[in-house]
N, C-alpha and C positions, 0 to 999 in steps of 0.2 A: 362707585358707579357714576358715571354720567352722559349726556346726555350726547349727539353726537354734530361735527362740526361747530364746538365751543358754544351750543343752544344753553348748556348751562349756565354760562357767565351772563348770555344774557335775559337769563329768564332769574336769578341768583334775587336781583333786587325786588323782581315780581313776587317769588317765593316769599320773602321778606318785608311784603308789606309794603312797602315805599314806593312803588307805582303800581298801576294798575296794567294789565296786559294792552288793554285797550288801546293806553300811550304809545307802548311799542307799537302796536298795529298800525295805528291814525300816524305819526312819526312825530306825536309833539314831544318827544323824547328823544335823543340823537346818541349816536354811540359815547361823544364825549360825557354826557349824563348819564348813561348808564357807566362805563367806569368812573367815575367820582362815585358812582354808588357801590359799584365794589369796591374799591379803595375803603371807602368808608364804612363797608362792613367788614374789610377785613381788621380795620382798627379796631373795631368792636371786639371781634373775635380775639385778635391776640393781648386786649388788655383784657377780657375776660378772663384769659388763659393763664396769663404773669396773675392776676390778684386771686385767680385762684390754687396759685401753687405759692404765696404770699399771701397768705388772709388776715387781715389786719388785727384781727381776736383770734 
């Protein structure tokens, strides 16, 4: 499910802790910082994903 007109992606990094909504509002946040933060979660995500189909024990 998501959210409609790509609000998902940019509310993804709000969900996640790493800014505040407020950012987005007031605009000390710009589209290029919010994707670097999805980028950057998506890293997360997929080494989560490899080390846990690979776990080290």
């Amino acid at each position: 499910m998501s959210l409609p007109n790509g609000e998902d992606w940019l509310l993804r990094p709000v969900a996640k802790g790493m800014c505040g909504f407020e950012r987005l509002k007031d605009g000390s946040v710009d589209l290029a910082d919010i994707a670097l933060m999805n980028e950057a979660l998506d890293v997360i995500a997929e080494n989560a994903a490899i080390q846990q189909q690979n776990p080290i024990c």
